[in-house]
C-alpha positions as CSV (number, residue, x, y, z in Angstrom):
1,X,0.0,0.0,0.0
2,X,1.5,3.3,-1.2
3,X,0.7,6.5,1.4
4,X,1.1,10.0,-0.2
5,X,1.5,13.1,1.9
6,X,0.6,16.7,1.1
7,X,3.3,19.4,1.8
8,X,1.0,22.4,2.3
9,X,3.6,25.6,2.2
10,X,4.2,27.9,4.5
11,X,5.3,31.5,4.9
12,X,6.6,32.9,7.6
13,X,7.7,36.3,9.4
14,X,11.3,37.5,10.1
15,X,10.3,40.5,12.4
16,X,13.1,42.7,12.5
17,X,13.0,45.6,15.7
18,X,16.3,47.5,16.5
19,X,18.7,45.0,15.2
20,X,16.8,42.3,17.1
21,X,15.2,39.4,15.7
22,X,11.7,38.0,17.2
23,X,11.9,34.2,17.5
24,X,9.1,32.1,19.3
25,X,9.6,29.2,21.1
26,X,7.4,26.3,20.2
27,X,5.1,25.2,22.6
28,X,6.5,21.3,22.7
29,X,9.0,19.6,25.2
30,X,12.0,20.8,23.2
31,X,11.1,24.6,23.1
32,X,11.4,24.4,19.3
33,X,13.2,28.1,18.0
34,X,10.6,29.3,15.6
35,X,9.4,32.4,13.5
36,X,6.0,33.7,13.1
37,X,3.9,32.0,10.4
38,X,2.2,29.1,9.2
39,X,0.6,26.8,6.4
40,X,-1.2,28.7,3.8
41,X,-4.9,28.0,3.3
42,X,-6.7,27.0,0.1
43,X,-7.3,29.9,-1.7
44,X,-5.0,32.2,0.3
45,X,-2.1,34.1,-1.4
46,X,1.0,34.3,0.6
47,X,0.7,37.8,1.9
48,X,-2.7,37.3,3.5
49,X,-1.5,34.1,4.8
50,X,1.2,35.8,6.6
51,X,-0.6,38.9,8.1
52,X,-3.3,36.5,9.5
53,X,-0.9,34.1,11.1
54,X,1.3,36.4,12.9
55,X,-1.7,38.1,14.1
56,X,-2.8,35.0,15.1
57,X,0.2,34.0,17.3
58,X,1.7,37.3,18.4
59,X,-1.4,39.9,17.7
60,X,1.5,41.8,16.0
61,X,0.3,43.8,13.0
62,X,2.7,43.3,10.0
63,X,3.9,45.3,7.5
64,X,6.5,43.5,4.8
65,X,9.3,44.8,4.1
66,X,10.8,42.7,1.1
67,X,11.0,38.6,0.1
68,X,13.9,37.0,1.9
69,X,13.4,33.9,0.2
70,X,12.4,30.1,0.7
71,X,13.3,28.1,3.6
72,X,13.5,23.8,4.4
73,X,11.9,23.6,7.7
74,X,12.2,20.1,9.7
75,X,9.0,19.2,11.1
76,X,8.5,15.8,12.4
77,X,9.6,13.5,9.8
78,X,8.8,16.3,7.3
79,X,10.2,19.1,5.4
80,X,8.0,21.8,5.1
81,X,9.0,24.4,2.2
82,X,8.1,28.3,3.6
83,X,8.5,31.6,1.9
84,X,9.9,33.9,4.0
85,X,9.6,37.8,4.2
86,X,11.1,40.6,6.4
87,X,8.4,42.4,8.4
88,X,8.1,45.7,10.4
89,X,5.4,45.2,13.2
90,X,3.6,47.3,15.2
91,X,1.0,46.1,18.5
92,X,1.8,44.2,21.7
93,X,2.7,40.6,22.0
94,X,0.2,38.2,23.0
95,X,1.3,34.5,22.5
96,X,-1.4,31.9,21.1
97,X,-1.4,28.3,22.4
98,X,1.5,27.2,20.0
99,X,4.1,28.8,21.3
100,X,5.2,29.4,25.0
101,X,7.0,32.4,25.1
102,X,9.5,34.9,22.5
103,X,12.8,36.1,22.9
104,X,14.2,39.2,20.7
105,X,17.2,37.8,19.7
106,X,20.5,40.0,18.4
107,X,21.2,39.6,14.4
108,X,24.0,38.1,15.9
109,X,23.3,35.6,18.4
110,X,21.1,34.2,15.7
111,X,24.0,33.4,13.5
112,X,25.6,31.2,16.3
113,X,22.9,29.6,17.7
114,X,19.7,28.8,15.9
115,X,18.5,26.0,13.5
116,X,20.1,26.1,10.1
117,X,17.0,26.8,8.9
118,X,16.8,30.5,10.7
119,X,20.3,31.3,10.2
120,X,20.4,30.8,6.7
121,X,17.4,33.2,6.1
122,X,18.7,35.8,9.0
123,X,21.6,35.8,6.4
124,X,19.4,37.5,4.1
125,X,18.5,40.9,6.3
């Protein structure tokens, strides 16, 4: 029996504030580094997706910036494919259920320290 899997892409947010990066924390037993985003609905362009899933987890309003580019995220046994843009944001933080807390994180600190994943994009600002 043959078992076929849909990738469903994702976009996600590099929020950019005063040099600092905002990285969430995943809301699992490793504490899983993560950016704001998520997987894009039928029928959604990328954009939309984006503003409605940051709101969604932070309650930040976005503005974006530029494309950064693509990303390979690991994801259980998958890889998910993301599109990634730099954002400007504006509101309070106010985490959802997926993720248990946010760090801003130095440009720098990022490059030493994070999945390859969110160092090769941070690359990019």
């Amino acid at each position: 029996m043959l078992i076929f899997m849909t990738v469903i892409p994702a976009v996600k947010a590099l929020i950019l504030r005063d040099g600092k990066i905002l990285v969430l924390m995943r809301n699992n037993a490793a504490g899983t580094p993560d950016l704001p985003g998520g997987k894009i609905h039928r029928g959604e362009d990328k954009v939309t997706c984006l503003l409605r899933e940051v709101k969604e987890e932070t309650h930040l309003d976005v503005t974006v910036v530029r494309l950064l580019g693509k990303a390979a995220i690991p994801f259980s046994s998958l890889t998910i494919p993301a599109t990634v843009y730099l954002c400007a944001a504006s509101g309070t933080i106010r985490l959802s259920d997926e993720h248990k807390t946010y760090a801003w994180v130095p440009l720098k600190e990022i490059q030493e320290s994070y999945p390859m994943w969110i160092r090769g994009i941070a690359q990019k600002v």
